[in-house]
N, C-alpha and C positions, 0 to 999 in steps of 0.2 A: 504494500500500500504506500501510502504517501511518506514525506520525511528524509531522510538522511538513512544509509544501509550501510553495513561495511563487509568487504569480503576480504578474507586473512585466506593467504596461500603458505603455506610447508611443504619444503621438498629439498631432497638432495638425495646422499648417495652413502652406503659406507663399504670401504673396503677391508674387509673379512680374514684374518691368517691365511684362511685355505688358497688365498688367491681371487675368490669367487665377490660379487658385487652384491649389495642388496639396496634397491633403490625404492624410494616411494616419493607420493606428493598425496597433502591432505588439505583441499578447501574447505574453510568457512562461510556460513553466512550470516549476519547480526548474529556473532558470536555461539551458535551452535554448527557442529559437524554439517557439512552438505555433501561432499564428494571424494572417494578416495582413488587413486592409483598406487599398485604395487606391482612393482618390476619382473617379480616373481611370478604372477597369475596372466601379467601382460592384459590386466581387465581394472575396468571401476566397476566400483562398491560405491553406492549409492545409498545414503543414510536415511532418507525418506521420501515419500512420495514425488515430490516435488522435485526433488535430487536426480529419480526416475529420470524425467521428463529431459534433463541435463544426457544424466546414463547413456540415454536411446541415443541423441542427438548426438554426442561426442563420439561413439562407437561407429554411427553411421557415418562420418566425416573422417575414420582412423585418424583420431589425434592420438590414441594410445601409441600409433608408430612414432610419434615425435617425442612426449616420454618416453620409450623404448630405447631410444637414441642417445636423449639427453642422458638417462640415467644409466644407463648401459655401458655408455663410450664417452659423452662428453665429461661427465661430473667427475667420473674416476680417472679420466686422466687429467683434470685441473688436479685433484688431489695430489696423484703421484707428483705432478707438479711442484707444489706448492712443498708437500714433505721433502721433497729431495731439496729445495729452498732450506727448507727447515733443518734438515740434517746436516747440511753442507754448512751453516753458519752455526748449530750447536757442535758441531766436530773441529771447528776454526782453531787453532793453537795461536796464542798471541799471549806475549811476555806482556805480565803485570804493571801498570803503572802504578806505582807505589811512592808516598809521600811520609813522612815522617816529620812532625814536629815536637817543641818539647821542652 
């Protein structure tokens, strides 16, 4: 109805010891569940009726291949990314600068 609405999106990616991905994305709408995606099942979950009517529509448009994508190939390799960043500067070896007063 009428007013101000807010939609909250969650989504990304985690990468697993075994090597493997597990991806998801979870909309909101005025602050209750509306829609979910998980990488795993490659489907939405649709939290109520009304979410439905989203479900049908996004299914029939394969936006699930564009999540599949994203959270498959793109997300996990910003990650490896971003840790090998991370690794590479907490592995850094650099002599102390050290001050003494007294």
């Amino acid at each position: 109805s009428g007013g101000f609405h807010t939609i909250q999106r969650i989504y990304g990616c985690d990468l697993l010891s075994d090597g493997s991905v597990r991806g998801s994305s979870r909309d909101g709408y005025d602050g209750r569940d509306f829609i979910s995606f998980e990488l795993g099942s490659k489907s939405f979950v649709a939290a109520d009726d009304a979410a439905e009517i989203t479900r049908r529509r996004w299914e029939d448009e394969n936006v699930a291949v564009g999540w599949e994508n994203y959270q498959g190939h793109v997300c996990p390799e910003w990650l490896r990314k971003y840790i090998g960043y991370g690794r590479k500067e907490l592995e850094r070896k650099v002599v102390p600068d050290v001050h003494v007063s007294g």
